[in-house]
C-alpha positions in Angstrom: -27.2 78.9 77.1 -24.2 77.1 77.7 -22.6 75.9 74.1 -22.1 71.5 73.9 -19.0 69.9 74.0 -17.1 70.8 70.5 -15.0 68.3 68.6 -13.8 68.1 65.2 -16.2 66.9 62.6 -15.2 63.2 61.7 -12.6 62.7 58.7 -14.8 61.7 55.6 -13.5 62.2 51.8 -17.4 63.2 50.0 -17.6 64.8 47.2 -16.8 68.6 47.3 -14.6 68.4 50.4 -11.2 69.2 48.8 -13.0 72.4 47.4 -14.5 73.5 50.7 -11.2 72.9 52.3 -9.7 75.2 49.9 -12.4 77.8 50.6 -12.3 77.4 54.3 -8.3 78.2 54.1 -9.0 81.1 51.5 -12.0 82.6 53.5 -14.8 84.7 52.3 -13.8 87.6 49.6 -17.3 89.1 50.2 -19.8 89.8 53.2 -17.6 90.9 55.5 -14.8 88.1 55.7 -15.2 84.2 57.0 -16.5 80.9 55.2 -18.1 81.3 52.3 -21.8 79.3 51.2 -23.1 79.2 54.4 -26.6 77.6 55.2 -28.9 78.4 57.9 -32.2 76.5 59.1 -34.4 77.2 61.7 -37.0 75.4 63.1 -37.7 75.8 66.7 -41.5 77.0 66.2 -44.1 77.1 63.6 -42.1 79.7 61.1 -39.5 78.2 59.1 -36.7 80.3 58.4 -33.7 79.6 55.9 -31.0 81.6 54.7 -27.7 80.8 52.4 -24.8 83.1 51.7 -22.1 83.0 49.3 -19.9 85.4 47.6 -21.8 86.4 45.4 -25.5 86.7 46.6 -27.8 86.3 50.0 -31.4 84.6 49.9 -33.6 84.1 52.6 -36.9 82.5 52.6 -39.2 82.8 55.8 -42.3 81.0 55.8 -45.6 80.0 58.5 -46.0 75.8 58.1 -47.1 75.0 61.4 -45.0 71.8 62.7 -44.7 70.1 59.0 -41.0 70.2 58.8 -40.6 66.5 58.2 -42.5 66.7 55.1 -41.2 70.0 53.8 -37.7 70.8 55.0 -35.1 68.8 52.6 -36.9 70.2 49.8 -36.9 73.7 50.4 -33.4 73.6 51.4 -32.3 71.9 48.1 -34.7 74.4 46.4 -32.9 77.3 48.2 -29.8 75.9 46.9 -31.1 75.6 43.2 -31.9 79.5 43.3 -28.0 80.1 44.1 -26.8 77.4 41.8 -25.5 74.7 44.8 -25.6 71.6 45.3 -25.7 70.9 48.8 -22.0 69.0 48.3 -21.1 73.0 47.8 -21.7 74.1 50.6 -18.9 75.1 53.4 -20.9 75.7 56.8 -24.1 74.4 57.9 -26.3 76.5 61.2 -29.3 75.4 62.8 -30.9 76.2 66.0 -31.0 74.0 69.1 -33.4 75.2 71.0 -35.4 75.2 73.7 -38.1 75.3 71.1 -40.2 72.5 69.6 -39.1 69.3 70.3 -40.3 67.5 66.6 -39.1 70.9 65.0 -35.8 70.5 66.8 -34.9 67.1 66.2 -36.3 67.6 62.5 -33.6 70.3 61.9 -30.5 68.8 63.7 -31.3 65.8 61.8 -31.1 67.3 58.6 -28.2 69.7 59.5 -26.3 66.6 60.4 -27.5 64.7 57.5 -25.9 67.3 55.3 -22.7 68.0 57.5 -21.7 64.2 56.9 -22.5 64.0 53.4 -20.4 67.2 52.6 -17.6 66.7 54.9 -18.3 70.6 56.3 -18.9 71.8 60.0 -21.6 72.1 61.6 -22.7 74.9 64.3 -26.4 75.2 66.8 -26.9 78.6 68.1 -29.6 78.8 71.2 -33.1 80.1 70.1 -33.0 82.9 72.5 -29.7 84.2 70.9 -31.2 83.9 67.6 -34.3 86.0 68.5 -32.0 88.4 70.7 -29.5 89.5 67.9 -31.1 91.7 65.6 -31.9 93.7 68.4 -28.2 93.8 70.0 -27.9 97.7 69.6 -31.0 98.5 71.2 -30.5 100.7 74.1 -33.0 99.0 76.6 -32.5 95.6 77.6 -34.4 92.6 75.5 -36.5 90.1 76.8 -37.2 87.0 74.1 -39.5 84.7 74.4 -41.2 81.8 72.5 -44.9 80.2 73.7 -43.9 77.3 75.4 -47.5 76.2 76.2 -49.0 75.3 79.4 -48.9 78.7 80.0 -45.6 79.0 79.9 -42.5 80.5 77.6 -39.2 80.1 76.8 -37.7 83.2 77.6 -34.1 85.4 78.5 -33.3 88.5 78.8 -30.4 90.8 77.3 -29.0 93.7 77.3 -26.0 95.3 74.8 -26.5 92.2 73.1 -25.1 90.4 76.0 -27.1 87.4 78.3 -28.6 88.6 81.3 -29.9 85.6 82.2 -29.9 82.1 81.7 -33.0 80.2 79.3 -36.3 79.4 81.6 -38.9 77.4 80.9 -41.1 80.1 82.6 -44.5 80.9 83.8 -46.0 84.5 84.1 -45.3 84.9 87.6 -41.7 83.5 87.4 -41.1 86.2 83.7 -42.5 88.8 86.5 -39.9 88.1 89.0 -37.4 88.2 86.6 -37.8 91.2 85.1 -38.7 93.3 88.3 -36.2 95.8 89.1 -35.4 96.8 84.9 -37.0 100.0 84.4 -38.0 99.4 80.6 -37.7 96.4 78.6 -38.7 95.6 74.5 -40.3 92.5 74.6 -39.6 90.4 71.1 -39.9 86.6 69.7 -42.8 85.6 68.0 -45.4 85.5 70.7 -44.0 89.0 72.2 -47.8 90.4 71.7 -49.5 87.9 73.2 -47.0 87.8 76.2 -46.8 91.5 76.8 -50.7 91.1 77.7 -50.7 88.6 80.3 -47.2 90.1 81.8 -48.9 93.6 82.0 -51.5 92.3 83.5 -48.9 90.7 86.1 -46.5 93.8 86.6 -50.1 95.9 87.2 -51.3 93.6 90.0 -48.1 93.3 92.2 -47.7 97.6 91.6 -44.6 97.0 89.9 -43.3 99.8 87.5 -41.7 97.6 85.0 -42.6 99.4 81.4 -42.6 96.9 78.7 -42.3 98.1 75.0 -43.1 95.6 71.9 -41.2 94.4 69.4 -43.6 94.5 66.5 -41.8 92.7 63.7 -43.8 89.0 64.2 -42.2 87.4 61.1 -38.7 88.8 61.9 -36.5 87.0 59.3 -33.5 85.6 61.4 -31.4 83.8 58.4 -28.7 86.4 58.0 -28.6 86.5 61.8 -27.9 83.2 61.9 -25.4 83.1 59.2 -23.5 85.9 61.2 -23.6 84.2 64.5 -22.8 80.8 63.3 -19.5 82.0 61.3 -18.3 84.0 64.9 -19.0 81.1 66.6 -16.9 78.3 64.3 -14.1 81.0 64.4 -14.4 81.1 68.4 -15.1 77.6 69.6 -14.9 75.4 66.5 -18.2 73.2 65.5 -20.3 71.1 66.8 -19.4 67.4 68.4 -22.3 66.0 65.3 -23.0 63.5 68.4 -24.6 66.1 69.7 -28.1 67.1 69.6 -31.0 69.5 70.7 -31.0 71.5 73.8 -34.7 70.6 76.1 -35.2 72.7 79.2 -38.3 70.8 79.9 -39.0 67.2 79.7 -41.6 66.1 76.9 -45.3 64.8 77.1 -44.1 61.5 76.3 -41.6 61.5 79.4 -44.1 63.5 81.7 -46.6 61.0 80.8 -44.2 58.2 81.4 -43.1 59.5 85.0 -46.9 60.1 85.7 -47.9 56.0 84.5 -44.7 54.9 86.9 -45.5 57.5 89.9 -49.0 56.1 89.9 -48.1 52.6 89.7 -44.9 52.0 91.0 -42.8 48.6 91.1 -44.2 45.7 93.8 -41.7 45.1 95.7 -39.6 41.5 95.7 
């Protein structure tokens, strides 16, 4: 997925902001090196997945609400916070995902990333679903296809290998995944609909005689905060943060817009 334009986050005094500037120019005395409390949110599907470093401790909380991040997102990130003894004015990097994913669950989460960038005066940085799903499994030694249920019978999906893209995102259907994975000889299938996809592609690779052998990745619930909180920090150090203009990445237009191009192909304008 191709990263948004990068700028530097706006010039506010909040509260806090001297001391994350001194952290930021200090660094991280634990983990590993870089910024230190770091917060991570996902919400692209229907598990919600947070994670906060500091230099002293790492908590992650994953958890199945279906699509009620507006109601319970704020306060399970303030919670998380309570658990490490932050505020949110403490923190010194905020990650979220972009997407392609959800569209309420996207915008829910950028919102409240943003919400929090501003009011602490920190950076923000998106990572791309697919490179979320994709990094845990960066040292496997077959190439990875991710993929999320898109619906309509279709998925989100890209493939990697050596933790590298292969591939772009696609908003894909079963035919068009089997096209792009024929010619790899073996691939581990992961995301949290890998099982359900692995039937229908079989099914797919079997009836064009296609050899493709495709391996799950059982781990449903895979808890992606510390992957995030890894990514994120290489990221900032690489390309800076986010323009916070920016916002969620959709590779496919929504029901609302669908439905509005359908009302307007159906009745279209009288002419003068």
């Amino acid at each position: 997925m191709e990263r948004k334009d990068r700028g530097d986050t706006p010039a506010r005094h909040c509260a806090g902001e001297d001391r994350n500037r001194r952290q930021r120019e200090q660094g991280d005395h634990g983990f590993g090196g870089g910024m230190v409390n770091i917060l991570a949110l996902e919400t692209s599907g229907e598990v919600l997945h947070l994670a906060l470093r500091t230099d002293r401790t790492f908590i992650s909380h994953t958890r199945t609400i279906g699509r009620q991040f507006s109601e319970e997102l704020v306060p399970r990130l303030k919670s998380l916070c309570g658990e490490a003894n932050l505020s949110l004015a403490d923190l010194s990097l905020i990650v979220c995902a972009n997407g392609p994913g959800s569209f309420t669950g996207l915008r829910v989460g950028m919102a409240a990333a943003k919400g929090i960038a501003l009011a602490a005066g920190i950076p923000l940085v998106s990572l791309g679903t697919m490179d979320i799903i994709a990094y845990p499994l960066s040292h496997s030694r077959m190439p990875v296809l991710c993929a999320v249920d898109a619906k309509k019978q279709r998925y989100y999906c890209a493939v990697f290998k050596n933790g590298e893209r292969e591939s772009k995102d696609m908003d894909a259907s079963i035919p068009s995944i089997a096209d792009m994975v024929d010619g790899y000889d073996e691939l581990l299938v992961t995301g949290p609909d890998a099982q359900k996809l692995v039937v229908l592609l079989r099914d797919e690779i079997t009836k064009r005689g296609s050899k493709t052998i495709l391996y799950i990745d059982t781990l449903i619930y895979r808890n992606y905060g510390e992957s995030m909180i890894i990514l994120g920090n290489k990221l900032l150090n690489q390309e800076g943060p986010d323009d916070i203009g920016s916002g969620p990445t959709y590779i496919r237009k929504s029901d609302a817009e669908l439905s509005l191009e359908e009302r307007n192909a159906n009745n279209p304008p009288e002419e003068v």
